[in-house]
VMD Tcl script that draws the C-alpha trace (Angstrom):
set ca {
  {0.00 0.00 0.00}
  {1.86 3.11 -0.87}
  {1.87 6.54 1.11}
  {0.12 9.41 -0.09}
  {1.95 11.90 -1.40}
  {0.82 15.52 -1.57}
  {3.15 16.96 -4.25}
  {2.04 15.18 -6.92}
  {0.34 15.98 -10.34}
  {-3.46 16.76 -10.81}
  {-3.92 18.28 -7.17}
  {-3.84 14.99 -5.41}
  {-2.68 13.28 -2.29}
  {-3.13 14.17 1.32}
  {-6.00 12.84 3.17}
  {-8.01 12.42 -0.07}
  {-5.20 10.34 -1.39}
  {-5.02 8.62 2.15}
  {-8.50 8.12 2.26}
  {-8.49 6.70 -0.97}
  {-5.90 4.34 -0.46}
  {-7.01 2.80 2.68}
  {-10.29 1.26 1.37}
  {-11.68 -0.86 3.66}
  {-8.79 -1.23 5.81}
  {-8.91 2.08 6.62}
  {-5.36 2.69 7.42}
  {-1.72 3.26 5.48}
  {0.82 1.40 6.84}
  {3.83 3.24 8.68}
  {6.87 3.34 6.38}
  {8.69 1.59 9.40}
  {7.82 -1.03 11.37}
  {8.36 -1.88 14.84}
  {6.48 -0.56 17.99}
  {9.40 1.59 18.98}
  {9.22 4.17 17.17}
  {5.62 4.28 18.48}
  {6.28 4.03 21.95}
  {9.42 6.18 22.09}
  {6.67 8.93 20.34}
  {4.39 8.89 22.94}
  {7.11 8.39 25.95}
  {8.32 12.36 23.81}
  {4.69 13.73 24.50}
  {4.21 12.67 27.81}
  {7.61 14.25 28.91}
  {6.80 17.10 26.78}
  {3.30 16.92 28.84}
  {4.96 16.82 32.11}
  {7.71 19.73 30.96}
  {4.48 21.92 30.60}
  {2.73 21.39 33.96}
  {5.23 20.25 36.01}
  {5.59 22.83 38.21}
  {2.00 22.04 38.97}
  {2.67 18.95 40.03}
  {6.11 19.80 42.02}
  {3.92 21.82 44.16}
  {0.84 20.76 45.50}
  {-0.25 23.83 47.62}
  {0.31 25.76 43.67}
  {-2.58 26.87 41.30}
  {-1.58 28.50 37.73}
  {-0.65 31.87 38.36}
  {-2.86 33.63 35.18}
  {-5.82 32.07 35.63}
  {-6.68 31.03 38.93}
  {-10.46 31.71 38.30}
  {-10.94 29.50 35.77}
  {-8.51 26.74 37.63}
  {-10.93 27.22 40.63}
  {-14.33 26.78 38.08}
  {-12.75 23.46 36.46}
  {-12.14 21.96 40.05}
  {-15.74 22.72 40.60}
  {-16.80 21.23 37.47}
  {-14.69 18.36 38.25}
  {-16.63 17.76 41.46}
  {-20.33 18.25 39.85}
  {-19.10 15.30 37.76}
  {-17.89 12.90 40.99}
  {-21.43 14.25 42.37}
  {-23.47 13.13 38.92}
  {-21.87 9.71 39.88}
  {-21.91 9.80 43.76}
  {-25.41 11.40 44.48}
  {-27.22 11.02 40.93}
  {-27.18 14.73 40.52}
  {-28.95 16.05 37.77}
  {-25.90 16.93 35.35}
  {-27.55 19.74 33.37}
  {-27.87 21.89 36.39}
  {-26.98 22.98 39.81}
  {-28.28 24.44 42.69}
  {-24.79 24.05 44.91}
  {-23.73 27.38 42.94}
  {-25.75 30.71 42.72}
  {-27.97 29.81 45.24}
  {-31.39 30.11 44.51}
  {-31.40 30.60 40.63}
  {-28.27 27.70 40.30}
  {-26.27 28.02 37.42}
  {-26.94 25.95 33.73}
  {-24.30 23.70 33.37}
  {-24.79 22.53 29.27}
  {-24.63 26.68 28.77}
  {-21.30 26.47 30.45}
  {-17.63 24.44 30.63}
  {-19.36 21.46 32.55}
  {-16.99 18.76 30.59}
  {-19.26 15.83 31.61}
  {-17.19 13.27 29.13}
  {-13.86 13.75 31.35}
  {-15.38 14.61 34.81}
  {-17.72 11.28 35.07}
  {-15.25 8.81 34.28}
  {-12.52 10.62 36.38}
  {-15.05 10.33 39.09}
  {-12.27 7.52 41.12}
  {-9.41 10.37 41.11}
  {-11.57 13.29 42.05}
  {-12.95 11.07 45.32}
  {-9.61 9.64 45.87}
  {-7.25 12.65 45.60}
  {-9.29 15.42 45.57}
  {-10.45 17.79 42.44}
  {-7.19 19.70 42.10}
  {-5.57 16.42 41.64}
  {-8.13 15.81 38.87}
  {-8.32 18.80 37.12}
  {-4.34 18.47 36.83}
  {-4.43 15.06 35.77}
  {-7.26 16.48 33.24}
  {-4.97 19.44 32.13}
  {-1.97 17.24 31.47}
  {-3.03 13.84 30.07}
  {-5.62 15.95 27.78}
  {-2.04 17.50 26.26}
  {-0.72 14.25 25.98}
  {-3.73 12.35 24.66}
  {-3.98 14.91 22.09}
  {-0.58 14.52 20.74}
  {-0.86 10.47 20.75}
  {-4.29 11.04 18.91}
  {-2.81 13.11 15.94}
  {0.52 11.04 16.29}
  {-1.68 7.54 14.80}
  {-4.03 9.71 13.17}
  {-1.20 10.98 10.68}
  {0.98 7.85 11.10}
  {-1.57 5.25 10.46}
  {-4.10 7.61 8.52}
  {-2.64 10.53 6.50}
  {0.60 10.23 5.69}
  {2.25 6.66 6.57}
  {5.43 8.09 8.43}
  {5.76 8.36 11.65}
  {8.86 11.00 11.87}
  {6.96 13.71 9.99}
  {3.88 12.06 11.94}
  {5.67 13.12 15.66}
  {6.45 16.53 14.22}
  {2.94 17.24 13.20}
  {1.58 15.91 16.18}
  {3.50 17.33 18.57}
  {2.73 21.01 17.28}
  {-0.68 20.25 17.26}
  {-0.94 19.24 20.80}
  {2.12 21.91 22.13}
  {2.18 24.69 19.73}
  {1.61 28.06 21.58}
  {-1.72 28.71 21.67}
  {-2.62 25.10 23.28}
  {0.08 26.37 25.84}
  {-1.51 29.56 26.42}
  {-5.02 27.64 26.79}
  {-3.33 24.96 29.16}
  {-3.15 28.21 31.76}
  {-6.63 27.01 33.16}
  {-8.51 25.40 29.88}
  {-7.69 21.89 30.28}
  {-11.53 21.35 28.24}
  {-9.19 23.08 25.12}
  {-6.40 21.91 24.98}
  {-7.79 18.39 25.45}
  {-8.64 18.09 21.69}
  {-8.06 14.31 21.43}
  {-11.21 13.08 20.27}
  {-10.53 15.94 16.96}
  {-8.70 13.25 15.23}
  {-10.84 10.61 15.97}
  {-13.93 12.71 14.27}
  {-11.20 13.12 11.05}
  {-10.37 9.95 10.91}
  {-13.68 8.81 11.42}
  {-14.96 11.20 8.83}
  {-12.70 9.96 5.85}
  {-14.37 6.02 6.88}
  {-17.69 7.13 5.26}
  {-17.30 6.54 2.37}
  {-16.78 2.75 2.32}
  {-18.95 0.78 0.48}
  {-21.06 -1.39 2.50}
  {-20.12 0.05 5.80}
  {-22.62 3.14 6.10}
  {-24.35 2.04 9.24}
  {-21.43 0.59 11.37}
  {-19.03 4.47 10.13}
  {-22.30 6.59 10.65}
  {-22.68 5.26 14.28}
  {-19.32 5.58 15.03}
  {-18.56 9.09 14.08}
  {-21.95 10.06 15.96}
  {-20.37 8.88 19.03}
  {-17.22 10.63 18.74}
  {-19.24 13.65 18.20}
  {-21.20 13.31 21.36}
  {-17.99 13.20 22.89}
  {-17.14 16.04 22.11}
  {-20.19 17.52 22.48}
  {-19.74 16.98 26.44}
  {-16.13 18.01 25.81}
  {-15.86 21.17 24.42}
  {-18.58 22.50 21.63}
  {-16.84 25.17 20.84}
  {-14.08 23.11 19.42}
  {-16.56 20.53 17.74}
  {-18.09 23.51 15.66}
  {-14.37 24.55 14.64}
  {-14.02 21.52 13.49}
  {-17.23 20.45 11.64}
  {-16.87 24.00 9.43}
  {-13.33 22.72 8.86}
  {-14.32 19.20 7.82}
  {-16.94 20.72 5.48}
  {-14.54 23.07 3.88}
  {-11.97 20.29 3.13}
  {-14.46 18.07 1.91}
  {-16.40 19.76 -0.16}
  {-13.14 21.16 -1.72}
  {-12.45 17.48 -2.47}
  {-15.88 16.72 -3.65}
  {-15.12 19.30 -6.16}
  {-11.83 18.89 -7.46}
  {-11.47 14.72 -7.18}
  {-14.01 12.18 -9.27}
  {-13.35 9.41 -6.84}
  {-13.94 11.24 -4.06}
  {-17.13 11.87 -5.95}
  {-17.63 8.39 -6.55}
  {-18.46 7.46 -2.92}
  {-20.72 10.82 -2.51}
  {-23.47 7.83 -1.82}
  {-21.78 5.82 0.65}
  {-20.76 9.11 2.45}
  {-23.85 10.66 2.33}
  {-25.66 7.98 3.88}
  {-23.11 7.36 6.86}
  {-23.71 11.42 7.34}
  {-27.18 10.92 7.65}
  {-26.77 8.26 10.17}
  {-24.09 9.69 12.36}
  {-25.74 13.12 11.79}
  {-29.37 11.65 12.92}
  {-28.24 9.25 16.06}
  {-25.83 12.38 17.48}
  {-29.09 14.88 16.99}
  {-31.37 12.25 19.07}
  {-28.54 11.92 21.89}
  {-27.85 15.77 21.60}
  {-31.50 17.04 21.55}
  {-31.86 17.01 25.19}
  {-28.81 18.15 26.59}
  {-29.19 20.59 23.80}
  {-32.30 21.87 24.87}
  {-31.54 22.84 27.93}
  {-28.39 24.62 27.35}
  {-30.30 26.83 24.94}
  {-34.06 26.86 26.28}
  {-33.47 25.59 29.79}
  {-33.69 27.13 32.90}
  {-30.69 29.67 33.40}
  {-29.86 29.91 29.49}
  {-28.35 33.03 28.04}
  {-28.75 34.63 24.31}
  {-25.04 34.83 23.11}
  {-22.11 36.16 24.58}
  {-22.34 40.09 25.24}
  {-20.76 42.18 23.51}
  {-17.77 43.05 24.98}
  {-16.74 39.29 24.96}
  {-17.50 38.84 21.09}
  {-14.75 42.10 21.17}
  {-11.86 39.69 21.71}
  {-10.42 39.39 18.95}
  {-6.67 38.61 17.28}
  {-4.38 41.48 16.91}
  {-3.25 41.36 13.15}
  {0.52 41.71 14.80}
  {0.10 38.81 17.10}
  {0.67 35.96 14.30}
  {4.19 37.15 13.77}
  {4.78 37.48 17.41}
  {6.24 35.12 20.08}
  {3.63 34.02 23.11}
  {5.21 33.80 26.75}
  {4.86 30.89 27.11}
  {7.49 30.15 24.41}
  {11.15 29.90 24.30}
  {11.47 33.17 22.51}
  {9.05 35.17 23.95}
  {7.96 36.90 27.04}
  {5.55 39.23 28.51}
  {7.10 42.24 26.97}
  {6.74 40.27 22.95}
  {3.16 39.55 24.10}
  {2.26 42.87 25.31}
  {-1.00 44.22 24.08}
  {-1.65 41.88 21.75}
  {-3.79 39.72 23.35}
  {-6.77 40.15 25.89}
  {-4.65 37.75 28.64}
  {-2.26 35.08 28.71}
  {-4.48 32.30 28.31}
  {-6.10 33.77 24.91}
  {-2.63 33.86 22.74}
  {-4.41 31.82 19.94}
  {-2.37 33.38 17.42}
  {1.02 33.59 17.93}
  {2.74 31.83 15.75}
  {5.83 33.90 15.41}
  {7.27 35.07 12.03}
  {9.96 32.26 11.21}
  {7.16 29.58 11.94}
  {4.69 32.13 9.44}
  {7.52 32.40 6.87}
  {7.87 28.47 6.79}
  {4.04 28.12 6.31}
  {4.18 30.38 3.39}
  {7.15 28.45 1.89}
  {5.33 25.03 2.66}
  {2.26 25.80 0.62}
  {4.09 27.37 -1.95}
  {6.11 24.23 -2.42}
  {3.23 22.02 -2.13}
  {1.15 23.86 -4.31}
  {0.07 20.98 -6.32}
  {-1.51 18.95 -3.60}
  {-5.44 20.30 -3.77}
  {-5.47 18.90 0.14}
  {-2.52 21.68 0.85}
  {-4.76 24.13 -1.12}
  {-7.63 23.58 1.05}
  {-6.03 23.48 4.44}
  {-4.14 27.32 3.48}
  {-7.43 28.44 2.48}
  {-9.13 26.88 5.56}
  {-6.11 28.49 8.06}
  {-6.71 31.73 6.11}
  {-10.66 31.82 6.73}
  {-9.89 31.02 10.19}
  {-7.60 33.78 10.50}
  {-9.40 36.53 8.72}
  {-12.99 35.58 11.12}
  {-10.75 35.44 14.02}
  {-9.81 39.34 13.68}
  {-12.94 40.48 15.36}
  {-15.31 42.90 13.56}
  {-12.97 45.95 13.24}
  {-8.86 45.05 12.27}
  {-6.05 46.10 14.99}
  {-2.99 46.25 14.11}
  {-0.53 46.43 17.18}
  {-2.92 47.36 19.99}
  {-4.68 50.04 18.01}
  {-7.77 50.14 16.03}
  {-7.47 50.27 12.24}
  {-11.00 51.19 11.41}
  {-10.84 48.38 8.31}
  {-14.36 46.42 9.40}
  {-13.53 42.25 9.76}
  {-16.41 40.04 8.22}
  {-17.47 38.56 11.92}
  {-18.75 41.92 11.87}
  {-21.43 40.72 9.62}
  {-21.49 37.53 11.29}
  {-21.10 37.67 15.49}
  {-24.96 38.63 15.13}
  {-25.93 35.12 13.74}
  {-27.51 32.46 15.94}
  {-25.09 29.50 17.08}
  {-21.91 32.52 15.88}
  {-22.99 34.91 18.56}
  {-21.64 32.44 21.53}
  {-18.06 32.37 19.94}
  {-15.23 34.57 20.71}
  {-13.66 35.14 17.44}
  {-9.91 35.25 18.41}
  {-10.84 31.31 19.35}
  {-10.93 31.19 15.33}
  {-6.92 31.34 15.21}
  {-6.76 28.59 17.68}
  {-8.54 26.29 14.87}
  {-5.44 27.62 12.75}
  {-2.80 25.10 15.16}
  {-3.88 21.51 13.60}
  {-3.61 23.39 10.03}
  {-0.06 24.43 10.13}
  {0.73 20.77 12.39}
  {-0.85 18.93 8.88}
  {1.13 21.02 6.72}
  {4.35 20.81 8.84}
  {3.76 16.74 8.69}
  {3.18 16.88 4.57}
  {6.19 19.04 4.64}
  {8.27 16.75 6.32}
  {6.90 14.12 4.56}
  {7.83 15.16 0.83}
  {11.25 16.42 2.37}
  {11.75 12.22 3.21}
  {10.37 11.34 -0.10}
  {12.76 13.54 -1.91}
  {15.45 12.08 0.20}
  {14.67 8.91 -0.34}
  {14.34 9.49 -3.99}
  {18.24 10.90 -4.51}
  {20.28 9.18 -2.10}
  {23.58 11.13 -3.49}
  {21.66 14.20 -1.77}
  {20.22 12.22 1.42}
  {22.18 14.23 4.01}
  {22.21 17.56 2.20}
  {18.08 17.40 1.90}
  {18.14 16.16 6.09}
  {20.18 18.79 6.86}
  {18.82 21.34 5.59}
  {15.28 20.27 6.79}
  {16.69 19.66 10.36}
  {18.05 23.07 10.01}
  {15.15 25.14 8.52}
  {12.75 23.40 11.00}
  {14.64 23.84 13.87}
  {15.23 27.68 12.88}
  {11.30 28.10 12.34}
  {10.23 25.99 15.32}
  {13.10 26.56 18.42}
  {11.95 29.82 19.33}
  {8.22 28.27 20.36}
  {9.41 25.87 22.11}
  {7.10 25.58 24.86}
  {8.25 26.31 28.72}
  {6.60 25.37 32.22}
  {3.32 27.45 33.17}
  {4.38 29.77 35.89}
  {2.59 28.69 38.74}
  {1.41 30.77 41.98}
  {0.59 29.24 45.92}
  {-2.85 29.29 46.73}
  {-4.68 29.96 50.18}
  {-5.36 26.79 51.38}
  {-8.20 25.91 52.03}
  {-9.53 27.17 55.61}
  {-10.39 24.77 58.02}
  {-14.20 26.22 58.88}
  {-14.47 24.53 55.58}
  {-12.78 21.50 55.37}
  {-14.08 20.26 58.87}
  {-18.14 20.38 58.30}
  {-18.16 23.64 60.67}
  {-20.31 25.20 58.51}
  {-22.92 22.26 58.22}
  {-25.09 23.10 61.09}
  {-25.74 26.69 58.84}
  {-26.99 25.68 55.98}
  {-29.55 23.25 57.21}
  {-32.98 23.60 55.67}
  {-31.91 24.85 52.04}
  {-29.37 27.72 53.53}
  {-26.61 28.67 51.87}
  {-22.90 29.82 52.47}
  {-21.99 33.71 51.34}
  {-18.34 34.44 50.97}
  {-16.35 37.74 51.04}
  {-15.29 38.82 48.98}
  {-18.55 37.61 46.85}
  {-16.87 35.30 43.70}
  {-17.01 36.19 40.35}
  {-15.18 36.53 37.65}
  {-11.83 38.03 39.13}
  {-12.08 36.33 42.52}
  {-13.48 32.51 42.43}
  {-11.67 30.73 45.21}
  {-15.07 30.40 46.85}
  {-15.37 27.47 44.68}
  {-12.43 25.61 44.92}
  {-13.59 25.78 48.59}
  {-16.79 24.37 47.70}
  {-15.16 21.44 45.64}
  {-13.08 20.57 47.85}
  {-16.45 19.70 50.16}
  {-17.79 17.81 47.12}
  {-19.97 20.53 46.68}
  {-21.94 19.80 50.10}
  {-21.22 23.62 50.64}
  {-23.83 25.67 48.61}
  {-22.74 28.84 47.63}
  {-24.58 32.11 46.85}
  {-23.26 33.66 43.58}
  {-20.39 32.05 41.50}
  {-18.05 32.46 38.81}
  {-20.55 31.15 35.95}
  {-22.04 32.42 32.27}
  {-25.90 33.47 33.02}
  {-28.55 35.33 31.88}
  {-28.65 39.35 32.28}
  {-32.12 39.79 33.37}
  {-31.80 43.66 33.84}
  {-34.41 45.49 31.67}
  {-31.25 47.56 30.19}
  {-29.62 43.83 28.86}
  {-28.91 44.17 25.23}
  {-30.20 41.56 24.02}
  {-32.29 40.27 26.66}
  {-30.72 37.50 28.60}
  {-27.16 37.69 27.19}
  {-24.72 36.19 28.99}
  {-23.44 37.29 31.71}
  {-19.99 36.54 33.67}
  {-21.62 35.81 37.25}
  {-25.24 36.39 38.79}
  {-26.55 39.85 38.20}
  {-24.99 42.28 40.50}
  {-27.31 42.92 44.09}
  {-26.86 45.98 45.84}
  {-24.96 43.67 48.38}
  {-22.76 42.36 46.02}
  {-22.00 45.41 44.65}
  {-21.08 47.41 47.79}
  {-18.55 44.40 48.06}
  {-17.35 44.37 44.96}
  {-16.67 48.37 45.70}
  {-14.40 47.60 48.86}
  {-12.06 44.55 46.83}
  {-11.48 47.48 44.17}
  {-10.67 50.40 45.77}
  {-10.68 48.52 49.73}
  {-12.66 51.51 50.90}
  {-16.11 50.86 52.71}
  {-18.85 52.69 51.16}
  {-21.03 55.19 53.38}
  {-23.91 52.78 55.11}
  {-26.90 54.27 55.78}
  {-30.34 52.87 56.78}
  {-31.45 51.95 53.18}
  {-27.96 50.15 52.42}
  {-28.89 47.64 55.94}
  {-32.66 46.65 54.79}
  {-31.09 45.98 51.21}
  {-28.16 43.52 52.67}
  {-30.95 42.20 54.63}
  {-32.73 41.96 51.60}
  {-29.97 40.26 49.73}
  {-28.92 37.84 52.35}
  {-32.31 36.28 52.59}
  {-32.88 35.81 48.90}
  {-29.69 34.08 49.16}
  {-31.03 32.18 51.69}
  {-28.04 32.91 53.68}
  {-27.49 30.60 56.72}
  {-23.72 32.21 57.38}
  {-21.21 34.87 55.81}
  {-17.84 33.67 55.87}
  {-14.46 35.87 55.21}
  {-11.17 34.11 54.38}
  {-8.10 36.07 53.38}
  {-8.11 38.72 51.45}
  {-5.96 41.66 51.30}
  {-8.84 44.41 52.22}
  {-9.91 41.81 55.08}
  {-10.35 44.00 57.55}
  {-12.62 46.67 55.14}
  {-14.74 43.68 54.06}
  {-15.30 42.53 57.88}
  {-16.19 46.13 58.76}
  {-18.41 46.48 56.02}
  {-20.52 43.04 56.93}
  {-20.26 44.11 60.45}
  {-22.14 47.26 60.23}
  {-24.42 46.28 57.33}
  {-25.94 43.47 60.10}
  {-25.17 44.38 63.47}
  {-24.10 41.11 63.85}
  {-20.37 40.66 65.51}
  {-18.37 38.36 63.72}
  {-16.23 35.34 65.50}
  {-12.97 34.24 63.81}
  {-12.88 30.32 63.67}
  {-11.17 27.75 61.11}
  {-9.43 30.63 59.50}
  {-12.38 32.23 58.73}
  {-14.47 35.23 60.15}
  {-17.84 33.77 60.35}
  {-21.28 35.87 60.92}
  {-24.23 33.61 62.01}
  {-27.09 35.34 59.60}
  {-29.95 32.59 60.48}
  {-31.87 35.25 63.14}
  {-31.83 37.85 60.39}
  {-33.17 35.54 57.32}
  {-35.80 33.68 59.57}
}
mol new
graphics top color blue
foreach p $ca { graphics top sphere $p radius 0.5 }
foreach p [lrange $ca 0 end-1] q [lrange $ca 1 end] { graphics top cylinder $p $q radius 0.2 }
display resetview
């Protein structure tokens, strides 16, 4: 069975070429063969996996030092998923966050296909220890997947395989996203939908391929949707490219068409549900706001280096993205000038045609609907202008397009490197010229990205009010725990506190995407980061900014009484904080109530006030 080239006459090869070829096996076989090579592939990614997080795992009193919100949400979400298994908890929704309204967990990062089956490590070792061994095996899982996808699948060779793979699973926007998105950069089950997708058009097989990719898909679906769409539109594109430019692809239109149906119809009917309540259920939002849909790629970022690479740094990121964990597209301009050269060279392959068009769509949506160029507005209008409006489109933030860009430049890295062996191969009185200069030009375009360890940070630990039951006896009958500062978006340790009680501890408020129900939302019920602010909550929010406590008057103590019993408050707790002592003041004189420090905590028994 031969490997498919993609530099060959009449725009051929690549995964048309593999897809072709495989038949009904459904795989080309590695130019070399042996388990070795295999094993000493993955053995690279799982030290390359360990390289990134270890820090992490050096120090277990550490959280990641950008993103400690959405490191505290994930151990959360990790918990839900041990409480799904442990308590048959309804897994859509929650009431042990946002107390009353509870927070809708399909309309938000709930990863239900990781955090069920890694129910066993979450009970045994707690939900930090999960959400690590989440963040890092999801790295390393991803690699392995594109490693056999392109090995077995695509190409046939596992060196130019292992390159391919490993940018697609390290490059530096899955870096940037491992700073607290574990549910991105674990984007493992992406090749299985590819190579899933090019089985559907084997005769005879329709049923058996259609069910198959629909469960890959509902993986995913419970994964990371955001990353499923990416990759459907990407799929479609390279198809239907195919469709046009091959006959035989043609020639299996009905076998493929019919396994689509099936996978299309079985994921639908397992989807509908969950579906339905993220986007009619109780707690859904309309879109993100937009603000959010503002994040978009600075045109100067994709010649730039990201931090969290060998050759760059906080100062070469600067500006240029919204925060460290949204560097989608930083590619860096020797890794940009390679692309360029790649396509150019194989410009015959209709495959490497496709995928530069597809990275270049991606790019384009990704910069927002106005251009910047180097933290400054251009005033040249993007097309997601035209687009962030649309149904399904108005829940995406467009810089996320550039992250769909990674895999692109990983398959055309992996064809490069393929044809580079071919032509080796093909003139062995140039073998080491061609090897050096490959090793040379790749190591020139891909050394400076060379991913480094997330900086990490030391966390409060957890207080022992909480960790001991102390504050069971408060939230008896339906009561639930408020924290000071109040979590949110900038301050969620609340719920790493909560997780760490398996969620026993309800909380009022959260770090969470909601509804705006405020008359002046625009539209009604977009999304909000959080619950929608009380006057409590906001007179809080007022000392953590500026740790001054606002003037109290009369009206300010019948609203906090207010606010405490629709959160059905049974005690206010206060860990540390630097404006401690302005917090406990403020609570203090907004109750009456003396508060008694205990486990760590400063605790304010609120039961006689929201009898």
């Amino acid at each position: 069975m031969t490997t498919p080239d993609p530099d060959v006459p009449s725009g051929s090869g690549g995964p048309a070429a593999a897809s072709s070829a495989e038949g009904a096996s459904g795989a080309v076989r590695p130019s070399r063969r042996g388990k070795w090579p295999d094993l000493v592939a993955v053995l690279s990614f799982v030290v390359l996996g360990f390289w990134v997080t270890g820090r992490l795992w050096l120090d277990p009193g550490s959280g990641v030092r950008d993103n400690q919100s959405d490191q505290s949400q994930f151990e959360w979400m990790m918990a839900h998923g041990a409480r799904v298994v442990t308590h048959f908890a309804y897994p859509f929704h929650s009431n042990q966050m946002n107390v009353p309204d509870g927070v809708n967990l399909m309309a938000n990062t709930s990863v239900l296909s990781i955090s069920l089956p890694m129910t066993p490590i979450t009970l045994l070792f707690g939900p930090r220890a999960s959400f690590l061994v989440f963040l890092t095996a999801g790295m390393i899982a991803t690699a392995t997947a594109w490693y056999f996808l392109l090995s077995r699948v695509l190409i046939g060779s596992r060196g130019p395989a292992w390159l391919g793979a490993g940018f697609c699973a390290f490059a530096p926007a899955m870096v940037s996203h491992a700073n607290g998105h574990p549910n991105i950069v674990s984007q493992f089950v992406v090749p299985l939908i590819i190579w899933r997708t090019l089985r559907l058009g084997e005769p005879g097989r329709w049923l058996r391929n259609g069910v198959l990719l629909a469960l890959v898909i509902v993986w995913q679906a419970f994964l990371n949707l955001e990353i499923l769409l990416m990759t459907a539109i990407g799929l479609g594109v390279i198809i239907g490219v195919l469709a046009v430019g091959r006959a035989d692809v043609r020639s299996r239109a009905r076998s493929f068409l019919a396994s689509l149906a099936v996978a299309a119809g079985i994921a639908v009917l397992l989807l509908a549900y969950p579906l339905y309540v993220q986007f009619f259920g109780p707690d859904a939002y309309s879109g993100l706001s937009r603000l959010i849909r503002g994040y978009s790629s600075d045109l100067a970022s994709f010649v730039a280096y990201s931090r969290e690479s060998l050759g760059g740094s906080a100062r070469t990121a600067a500006g240029l993205a919204k925060n460290p964990t949204e560097e989608n597209s930083f590619f860096g301009w020797s890794l940009v000038v390679l692309v360029i050269a790649l396509v150019w060279w194989l410009r015959r392959s209709i495959v490497v045609l496709a995928l530069a068009a597809l990275g270049l769509l991606f790019a384009v949506l990704s910069l927002g609907r106005e251009v910047r160029f180097d933290n400054r507005g251009t005033g040249v209008p993007g097309p997601w202008a035209a687009l962030e409006n649309l149904p399904i489109l108005h829940s995406v933030v467009p810089t996320r397009w550039a992250l769909a860009i990674t895999p692109i430049i990983g398959l055309l890295l992996a064809y490069g490197a393929e044809r580079a062996r071919e032509l080796a191969d093909a003139h062995p009185e140039a073998r080491g010229q061609v090897r050096f200069a490959t090793a040379t030009v790749l190591t020139m375009a891909l050394l400076p990205i060379v991913p480094t360890p997330l900086p990490v940070a030391r966390l409060d630990p957890v207080p022992t009010f909480v960790t001991s039951g102390a504050w069971r006896p408060y939230v008896a009958g339906g009561r639930s725990v408020v924290t000071l500062p109040l979590p949110d978006t900038t301050y969620a340790e609340p719920l790493r506190w909560s997780a760490a009680t398996r969620l026993d501890m309800p909380l009022a408020r959260g770090y969470f995407l909601g509804p705006d129900t405020r008359p002046s939302a625009d539209p009604p019920k977009v999304a909000l980061f959080g619950a929608v602010p009380r006057p409590t909550s906001s007179f809080f929010a007022t000392i953590r900014r500026t740790g001054a406590v606002p003037p109290i008057t009369p009206q300010s103590r019948v609203r906090a009484v207010d606010d405490l019993r629709y959160w059905r408050a049974g005690v206010v707790i206060s860990g540390p904080h630097e404006h401690e002592a302005a917090l406990r003041r403020g609570m203090t004189e907004l109750t009456g109530i003396q508060p008694v420090f205990t486990g760590g905590v400063w605790v304010w028994d609120v039961r006689s006030l929201t009898d």
